[in-house]
C-alpha positions as CSV (number, residue, x, y, z in Angstrom):
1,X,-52.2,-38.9,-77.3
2,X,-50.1,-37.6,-74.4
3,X,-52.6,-39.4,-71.7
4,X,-52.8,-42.3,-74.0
5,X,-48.8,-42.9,-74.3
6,X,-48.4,-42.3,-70.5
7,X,-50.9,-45.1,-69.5
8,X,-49.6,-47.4,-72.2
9,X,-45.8,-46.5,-70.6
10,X,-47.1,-47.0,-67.0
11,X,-48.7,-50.4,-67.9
12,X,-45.5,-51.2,-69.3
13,X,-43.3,-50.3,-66.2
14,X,-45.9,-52.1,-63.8
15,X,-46.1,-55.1,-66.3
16,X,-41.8,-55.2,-66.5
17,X,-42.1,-55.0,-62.5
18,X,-44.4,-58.0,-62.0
19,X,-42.1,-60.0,-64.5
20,X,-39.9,-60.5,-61.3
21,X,-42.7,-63.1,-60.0
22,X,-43.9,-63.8,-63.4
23,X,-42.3,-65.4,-65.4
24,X,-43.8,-64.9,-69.2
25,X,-43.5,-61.3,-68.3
26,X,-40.2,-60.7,-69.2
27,X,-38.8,-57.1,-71.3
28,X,-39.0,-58.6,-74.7
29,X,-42.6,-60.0,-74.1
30,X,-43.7,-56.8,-72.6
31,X,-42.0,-54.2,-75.3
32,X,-43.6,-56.2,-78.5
33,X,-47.1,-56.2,-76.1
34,X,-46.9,-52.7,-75.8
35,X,-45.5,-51.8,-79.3
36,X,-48.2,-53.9,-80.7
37,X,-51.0,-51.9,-78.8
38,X,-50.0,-48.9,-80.4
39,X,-51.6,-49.8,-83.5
40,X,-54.9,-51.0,-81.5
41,X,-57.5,-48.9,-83.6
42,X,-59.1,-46.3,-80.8
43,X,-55.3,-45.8,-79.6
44,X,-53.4,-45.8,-82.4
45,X,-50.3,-43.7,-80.9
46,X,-48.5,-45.4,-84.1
47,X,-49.1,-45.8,-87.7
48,X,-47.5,-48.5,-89.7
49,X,-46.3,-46.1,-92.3
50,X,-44.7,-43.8,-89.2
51,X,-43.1,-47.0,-87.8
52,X,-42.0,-47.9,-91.4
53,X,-39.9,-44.6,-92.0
54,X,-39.0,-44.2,-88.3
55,X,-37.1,-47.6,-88.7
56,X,-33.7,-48.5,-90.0
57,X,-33.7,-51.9,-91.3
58,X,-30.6,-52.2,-92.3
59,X,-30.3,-52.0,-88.4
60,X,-32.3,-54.2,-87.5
61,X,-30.8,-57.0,-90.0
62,X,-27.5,-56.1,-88.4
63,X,-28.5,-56.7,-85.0
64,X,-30.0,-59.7,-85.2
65,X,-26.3,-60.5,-87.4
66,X,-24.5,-59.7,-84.3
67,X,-26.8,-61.7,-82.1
68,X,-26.5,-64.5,-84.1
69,X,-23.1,-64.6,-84.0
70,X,-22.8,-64.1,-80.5
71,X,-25.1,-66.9,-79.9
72,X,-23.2,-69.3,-82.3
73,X,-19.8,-67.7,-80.6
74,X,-21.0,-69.7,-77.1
75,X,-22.6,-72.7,-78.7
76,X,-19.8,-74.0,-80.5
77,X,-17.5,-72.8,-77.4
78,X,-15.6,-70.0,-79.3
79,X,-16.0,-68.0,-77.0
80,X,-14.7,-69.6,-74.3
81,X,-11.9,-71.0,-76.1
82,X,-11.1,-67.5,-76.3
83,X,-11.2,-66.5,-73.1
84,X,-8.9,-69.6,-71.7
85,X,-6.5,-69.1,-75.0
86,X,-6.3,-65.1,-74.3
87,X,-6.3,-64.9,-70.5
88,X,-4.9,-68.2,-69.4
89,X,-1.2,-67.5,-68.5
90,X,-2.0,-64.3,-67.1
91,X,-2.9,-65.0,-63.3
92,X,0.8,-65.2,-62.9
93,X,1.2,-61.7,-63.4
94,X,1.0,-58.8,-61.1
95,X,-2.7,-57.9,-59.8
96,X,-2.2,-54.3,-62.0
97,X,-1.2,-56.1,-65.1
98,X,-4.4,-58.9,-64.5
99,X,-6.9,-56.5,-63.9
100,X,-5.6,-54.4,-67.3
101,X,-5.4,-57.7,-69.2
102,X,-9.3,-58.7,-67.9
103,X,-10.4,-55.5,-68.7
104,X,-8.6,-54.9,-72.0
105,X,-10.2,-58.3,-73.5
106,X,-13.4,-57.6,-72.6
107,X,-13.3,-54.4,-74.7
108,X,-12.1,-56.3,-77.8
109,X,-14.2,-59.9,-77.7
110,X,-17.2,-56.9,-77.5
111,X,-17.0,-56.9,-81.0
112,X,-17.6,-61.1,-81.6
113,X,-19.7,-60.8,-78.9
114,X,-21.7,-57.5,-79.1
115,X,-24.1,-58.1,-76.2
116,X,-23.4,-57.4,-72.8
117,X,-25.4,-60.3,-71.2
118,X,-23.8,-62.6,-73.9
119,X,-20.2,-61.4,-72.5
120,X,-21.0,-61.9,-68.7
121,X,-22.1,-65.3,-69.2
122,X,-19.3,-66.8,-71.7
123,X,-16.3,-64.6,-70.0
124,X,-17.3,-64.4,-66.0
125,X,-16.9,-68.1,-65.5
126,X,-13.5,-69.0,-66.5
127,X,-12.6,-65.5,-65.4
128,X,-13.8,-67.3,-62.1
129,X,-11.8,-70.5,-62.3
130,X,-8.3,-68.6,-63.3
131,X,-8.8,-66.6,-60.2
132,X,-9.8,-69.7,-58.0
133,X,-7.3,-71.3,-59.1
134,X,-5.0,-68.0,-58.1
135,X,-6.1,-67.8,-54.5
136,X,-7.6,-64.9,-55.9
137,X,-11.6,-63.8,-54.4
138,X,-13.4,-64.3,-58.1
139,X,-15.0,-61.0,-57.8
140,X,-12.1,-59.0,-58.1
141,X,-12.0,-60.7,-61.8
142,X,-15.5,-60.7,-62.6
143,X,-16.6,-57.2,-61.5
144,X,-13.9,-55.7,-64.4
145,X,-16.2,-57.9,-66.7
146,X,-19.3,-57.1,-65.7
147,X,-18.8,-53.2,-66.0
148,X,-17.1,-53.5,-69.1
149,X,-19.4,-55.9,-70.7
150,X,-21.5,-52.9,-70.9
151,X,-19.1,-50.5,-72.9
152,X,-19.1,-51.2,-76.7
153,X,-17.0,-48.2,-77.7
154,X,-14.6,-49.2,-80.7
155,X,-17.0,-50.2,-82.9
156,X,-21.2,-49.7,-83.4
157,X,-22.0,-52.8,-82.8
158,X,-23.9,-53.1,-79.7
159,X,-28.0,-52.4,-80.3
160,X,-27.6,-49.4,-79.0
161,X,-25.1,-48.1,-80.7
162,X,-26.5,-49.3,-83.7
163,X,-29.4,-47.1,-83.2
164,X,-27.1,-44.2,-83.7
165,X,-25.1,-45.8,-86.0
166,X,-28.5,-45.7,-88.2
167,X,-29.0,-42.3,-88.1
168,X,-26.5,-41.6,-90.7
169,X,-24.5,-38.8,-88.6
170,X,-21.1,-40.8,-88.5
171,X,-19.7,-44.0,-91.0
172,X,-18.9,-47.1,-88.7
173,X,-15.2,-46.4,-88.9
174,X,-15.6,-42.6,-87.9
175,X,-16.1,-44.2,-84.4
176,X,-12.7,-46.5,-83.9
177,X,-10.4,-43.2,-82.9
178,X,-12.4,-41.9,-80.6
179,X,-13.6,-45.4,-79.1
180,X,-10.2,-46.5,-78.8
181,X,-9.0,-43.6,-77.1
182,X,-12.1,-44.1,-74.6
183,X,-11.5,-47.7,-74.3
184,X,-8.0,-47.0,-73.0
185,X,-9.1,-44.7,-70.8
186,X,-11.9,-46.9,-69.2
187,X,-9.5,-50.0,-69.1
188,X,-7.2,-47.4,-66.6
189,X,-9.8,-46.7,-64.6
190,X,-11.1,-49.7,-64.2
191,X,-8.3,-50.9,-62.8
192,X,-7.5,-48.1,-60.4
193,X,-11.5,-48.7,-59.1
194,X,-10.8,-52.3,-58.7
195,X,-7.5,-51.6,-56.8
196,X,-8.8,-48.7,-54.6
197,X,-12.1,-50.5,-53.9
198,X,-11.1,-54.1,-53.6
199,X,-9.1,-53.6,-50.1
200,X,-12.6,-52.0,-48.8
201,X,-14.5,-55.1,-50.0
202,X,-12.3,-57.5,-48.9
203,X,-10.9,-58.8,-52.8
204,X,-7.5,-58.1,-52.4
């Protein structure tokens, strides 16, 4: 099995590789290819009933929840009625105060939008016009985002978090303490990155 589950991850890794040039291949097609083969009688690295108890489908019901409301978040322009509602008078303020506001928000519309790529792509662009419209490089706004679209820490509702969530070690609202307390502390320093490395790159 060990040789079998090493070839099967290898493909994988050269498969996810080659996706860069072609186009079909991307992660999702890839994963269900290689999930599916695990069944393949003469591999059979997976058995439906381990699959079945291995798998919280609660979980999964609530992921696709979340990304279904992130997705219907952007399409109806939510989300970006958000951002402009939530971050439009702040480019008057002082860079500190900005960067904490930018930062800040993108920690709390995590939880409409609990997907990172989903958060880059609604927030980053009006992020980009408020700071063009500043006289402010665009990156110094964006980068904040794009780090901290990554960080789902109030709540379990990123996928990944879910997948710990369905373990049954902590109740949903065990995690809001903790995640607030990191979620301050990550808003700081992402701020004092941006200010320290912005002069080096040439943002502020």
């Amino acid at each position: 099995p060990e040789r079998k589950t090493v070839t099967l991850l290898a493909t994988m890794m050269v498969l996810w590789i080659a996706g860069s040039w072609i186009e079909f291949l991307d992660v999702l097609t890839v994963g269900l290819g290689g999930a599916i083969v695990m069944f393949f009688p003469g591999i059979q690295l997976l058995t439906w009933k381990q699959a079945e108890r291995a798998t919280g489908w609660d979980t999964m019901l609530m992921i696709g929840g979340v990304t279904s409301l992130g997705t219907a978040s952007v399409n109806t322009g939510l989300a970006t009625w958000l951002v402009g509602l939530a971050l439009g008078g702040v480019t008057n303020w002082h860079i500190v105060f900005v960067l904490l506001a930018i930062s800040a928000f993108t920690v709390v519309i995590h939880l409409a939008l609990p997907i990172g790529p989903v958060v880059n792509a609604v927030v980053i662009p009006p992020i980009a016009l408020l700071a063009i419209g500043a006289d402010v490089n665009p990156a110094l706004y964006a980068l904040p985002v794009a780090f901290t679209a990554s960080c789902a820490f109030l709540l379990p509702l990123d996928a990944v978090a879910l997948l710990t969530y369905s373990r049954g070690y902590y109740r949903m609202h065990e995690m809001l303490a903790p995640g607030a307390l990191v979620s301050a502390v990550w808003v700081i320093w992402m701020t004092v990155i941006m200010l320290v490395v912005g002069p080096f790159l040439g943002f502020i």
